[in-house]
C-alpha positions as CSV (number, residue, x, y, z in Angstrom):
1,X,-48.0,-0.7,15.4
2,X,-46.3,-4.3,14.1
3,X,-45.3,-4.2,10.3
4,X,-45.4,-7.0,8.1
5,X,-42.3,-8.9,8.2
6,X,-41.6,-7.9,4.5
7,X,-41.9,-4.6,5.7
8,X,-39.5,-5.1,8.6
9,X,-37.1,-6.5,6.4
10,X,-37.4,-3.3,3.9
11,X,-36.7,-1.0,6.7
12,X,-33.4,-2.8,8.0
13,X,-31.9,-2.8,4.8
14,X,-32.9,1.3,4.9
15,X,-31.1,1.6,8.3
16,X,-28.3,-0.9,7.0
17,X,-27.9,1.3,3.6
18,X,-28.3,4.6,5.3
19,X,-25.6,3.5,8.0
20,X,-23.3,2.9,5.6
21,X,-23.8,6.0,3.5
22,X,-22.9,8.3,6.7
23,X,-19.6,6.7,7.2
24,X,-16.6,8.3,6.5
25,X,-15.4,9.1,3.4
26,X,-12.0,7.3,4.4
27,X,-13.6,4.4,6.5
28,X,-13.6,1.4,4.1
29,X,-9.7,2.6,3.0
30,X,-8.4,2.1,6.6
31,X,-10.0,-1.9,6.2
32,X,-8.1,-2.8,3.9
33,X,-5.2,-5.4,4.7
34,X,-1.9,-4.2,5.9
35,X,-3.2,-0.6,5.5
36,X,-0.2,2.3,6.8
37,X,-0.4,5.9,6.0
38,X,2.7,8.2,6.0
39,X,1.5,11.3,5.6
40,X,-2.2,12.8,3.8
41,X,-0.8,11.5,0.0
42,X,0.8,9.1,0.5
43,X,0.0,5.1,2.0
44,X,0.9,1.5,1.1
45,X,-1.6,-1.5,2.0
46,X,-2.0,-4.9,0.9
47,X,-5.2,-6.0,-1.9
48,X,-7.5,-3.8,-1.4
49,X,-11.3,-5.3,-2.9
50,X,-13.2,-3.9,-5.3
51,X,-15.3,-2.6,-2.6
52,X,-12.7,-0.5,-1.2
53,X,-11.5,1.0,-4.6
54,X,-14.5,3.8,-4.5
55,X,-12.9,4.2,-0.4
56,X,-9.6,4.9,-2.1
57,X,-10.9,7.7,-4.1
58,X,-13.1,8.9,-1.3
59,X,-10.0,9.2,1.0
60,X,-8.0,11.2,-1.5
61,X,-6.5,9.1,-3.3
62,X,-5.7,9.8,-7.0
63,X,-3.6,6.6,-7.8
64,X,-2.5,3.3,-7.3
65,X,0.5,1.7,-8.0
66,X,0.8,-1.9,-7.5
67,X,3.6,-4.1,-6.9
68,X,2.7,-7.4,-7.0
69,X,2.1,-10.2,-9.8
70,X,-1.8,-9.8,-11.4
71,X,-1.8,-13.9,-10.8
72,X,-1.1,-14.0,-7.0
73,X,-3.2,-15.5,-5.1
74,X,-5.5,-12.9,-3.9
75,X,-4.9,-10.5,-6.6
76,X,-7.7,-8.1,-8.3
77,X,-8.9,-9.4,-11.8
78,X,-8.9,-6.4,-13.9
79,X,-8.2,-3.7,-10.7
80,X,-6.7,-1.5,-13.5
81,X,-10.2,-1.2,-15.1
82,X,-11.8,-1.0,-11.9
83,X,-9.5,1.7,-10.9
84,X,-9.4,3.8,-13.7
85,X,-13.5,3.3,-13.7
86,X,-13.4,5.5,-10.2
87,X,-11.7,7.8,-11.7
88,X,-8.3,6.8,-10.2
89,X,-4.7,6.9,-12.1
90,X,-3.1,3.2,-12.0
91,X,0.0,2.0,-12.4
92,X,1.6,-2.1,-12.0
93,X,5.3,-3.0,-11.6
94,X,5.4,-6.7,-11.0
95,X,7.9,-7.2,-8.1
96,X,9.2,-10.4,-7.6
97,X,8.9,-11.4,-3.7
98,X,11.9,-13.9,-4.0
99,X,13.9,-11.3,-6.0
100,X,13.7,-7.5,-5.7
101,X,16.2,-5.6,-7.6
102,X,17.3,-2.3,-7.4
103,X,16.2,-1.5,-11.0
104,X,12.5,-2.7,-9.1
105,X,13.2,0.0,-6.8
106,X,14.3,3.1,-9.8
107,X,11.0,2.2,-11.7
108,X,9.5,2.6,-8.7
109,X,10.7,5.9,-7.8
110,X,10.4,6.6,-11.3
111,X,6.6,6.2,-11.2
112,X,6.6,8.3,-8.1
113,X,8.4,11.0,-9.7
114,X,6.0,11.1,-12.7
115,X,3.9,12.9,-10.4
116,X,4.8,14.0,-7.1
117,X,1.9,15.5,-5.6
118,X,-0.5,13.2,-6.6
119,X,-1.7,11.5,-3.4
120,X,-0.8,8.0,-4.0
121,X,-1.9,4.3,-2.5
122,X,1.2,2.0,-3.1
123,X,-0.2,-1.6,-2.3
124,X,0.7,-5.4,-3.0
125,X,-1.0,-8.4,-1.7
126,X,-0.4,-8.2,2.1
127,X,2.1,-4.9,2.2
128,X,5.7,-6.5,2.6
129,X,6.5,-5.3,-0.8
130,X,4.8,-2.0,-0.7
131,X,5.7,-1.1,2.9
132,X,9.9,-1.8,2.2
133,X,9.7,0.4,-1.1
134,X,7.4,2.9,0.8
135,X,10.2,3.0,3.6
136,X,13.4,3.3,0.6
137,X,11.4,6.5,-0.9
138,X,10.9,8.0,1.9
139,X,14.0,7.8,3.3
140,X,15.7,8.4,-0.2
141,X,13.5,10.8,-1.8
142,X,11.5,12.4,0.5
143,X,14.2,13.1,4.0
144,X,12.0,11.3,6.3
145,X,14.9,9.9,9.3
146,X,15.6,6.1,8.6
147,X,14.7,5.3,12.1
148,X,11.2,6.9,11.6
149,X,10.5,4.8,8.1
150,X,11.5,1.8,9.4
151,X,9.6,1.8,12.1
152,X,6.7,2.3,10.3
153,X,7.6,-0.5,7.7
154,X,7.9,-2.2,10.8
155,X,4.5,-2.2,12.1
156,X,3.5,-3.6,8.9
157,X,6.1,-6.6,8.8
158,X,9.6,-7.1,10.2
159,X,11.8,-8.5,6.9
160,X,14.8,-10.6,9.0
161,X,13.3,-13.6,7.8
162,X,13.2,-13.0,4.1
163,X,17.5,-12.7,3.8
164,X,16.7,-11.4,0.0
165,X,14.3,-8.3,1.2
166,X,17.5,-7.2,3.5
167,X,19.7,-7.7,0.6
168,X,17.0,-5.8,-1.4
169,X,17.4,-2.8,0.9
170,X,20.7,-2.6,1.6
171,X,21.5,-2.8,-2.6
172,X,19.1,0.1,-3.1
173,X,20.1,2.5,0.2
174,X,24.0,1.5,-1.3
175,X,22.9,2.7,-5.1
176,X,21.4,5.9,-3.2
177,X,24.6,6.7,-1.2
178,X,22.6,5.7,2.0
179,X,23.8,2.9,3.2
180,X,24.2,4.4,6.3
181,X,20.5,4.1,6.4
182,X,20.0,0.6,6.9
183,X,19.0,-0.1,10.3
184,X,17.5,-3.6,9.6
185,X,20.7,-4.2,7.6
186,X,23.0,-3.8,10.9
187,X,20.0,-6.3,12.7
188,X,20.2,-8.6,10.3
189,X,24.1,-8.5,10.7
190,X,23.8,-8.8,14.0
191,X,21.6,-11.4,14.3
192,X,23.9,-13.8,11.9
């Protein structure tokens, strides 16, 4: 039996819209930009869309803390809104890419502390920010081996040509009493 082509085109949108409901409930949150997870609470990515906010939530996720500017290119309009609107906690600390600081870092781990369990998606606009503060907490507040969180931030970016993001990491593992931590701190030492 041949359908009418407006008929044909109803039922591939069906099988296009039924396809996408039986994904994953996680799917569209591993698509977005730069995503890494750590552990089942806690990731860092780059911009996620507003598409992939109701993934966020889907995966788990019960907040978002963002690290970037709200006028970078790229960035969300109004992703606090959208966030809170799928039922998500949000939080923004503006990092400046050309100058982290160690009080960056302690409101950081501040928001972090605020609630500890709550499985969180740290994200910025391509992950460089959100992946090297990911890497400090979980080296400083969480005991994960420095070798192991750098390596992860590493798959994400490598930071030995931004001289300010290894002056970043070594200031904050110093304030922490870790400085023995800094791997890509002896590299970058290394290397000059």
């Amino acid at each position: 039996m041949v359908f009418p082509t407006s008929v044909q085109k109803l039922i591939r949108a069906l099988l296009v819209l039924g396809a996408a409901l039986a994904l994953p409930a996680g799917a569209a949150v591993e698509e977005i930009v730069g995503f890494k997870r750590y552990s089942d609470t806690f990731a860092s990515a780059g911009q996620p869309t507003a598409e992939q906010l109701p993934g966020i939530k889907a995966a788990g996720f019960e907040r978002i803390i963002y690290l970037a500017f709200s006028d970078n290119p790229g960035a969300l309009p109004d992703e606090d809104r959208l966030a809170f609107a799928q039922g998500l906690g949000f939080a923004h600390l503006a990092v400046d890419f050309a100058n982290p600081t160690v009080a960056d870092f302690r409101a950081f781990a501040g928001l972090m502390a605020a609630q500890p369990a709550a499985p969180t998606l740290v994200h910025c606009q391509v992950n460089y920010r959100a992946s090297a503060f990911s890497a400090l907490y979980r080296i400083i507040h969480l005991g994960v081996p420095a070798e192991e969180a750098f390596a992860a931030m590493g798959t994400v970016w490598d930071p030995q040509d931004h001289p300010q993001w290894i002056d970043f990491i070594r200031a904050v593992l110093a304030d922490a009493g870790r400085l023995d931590a800094c791997g890509p701190c002896e590299r970058a030492a290394q290397e000059s």
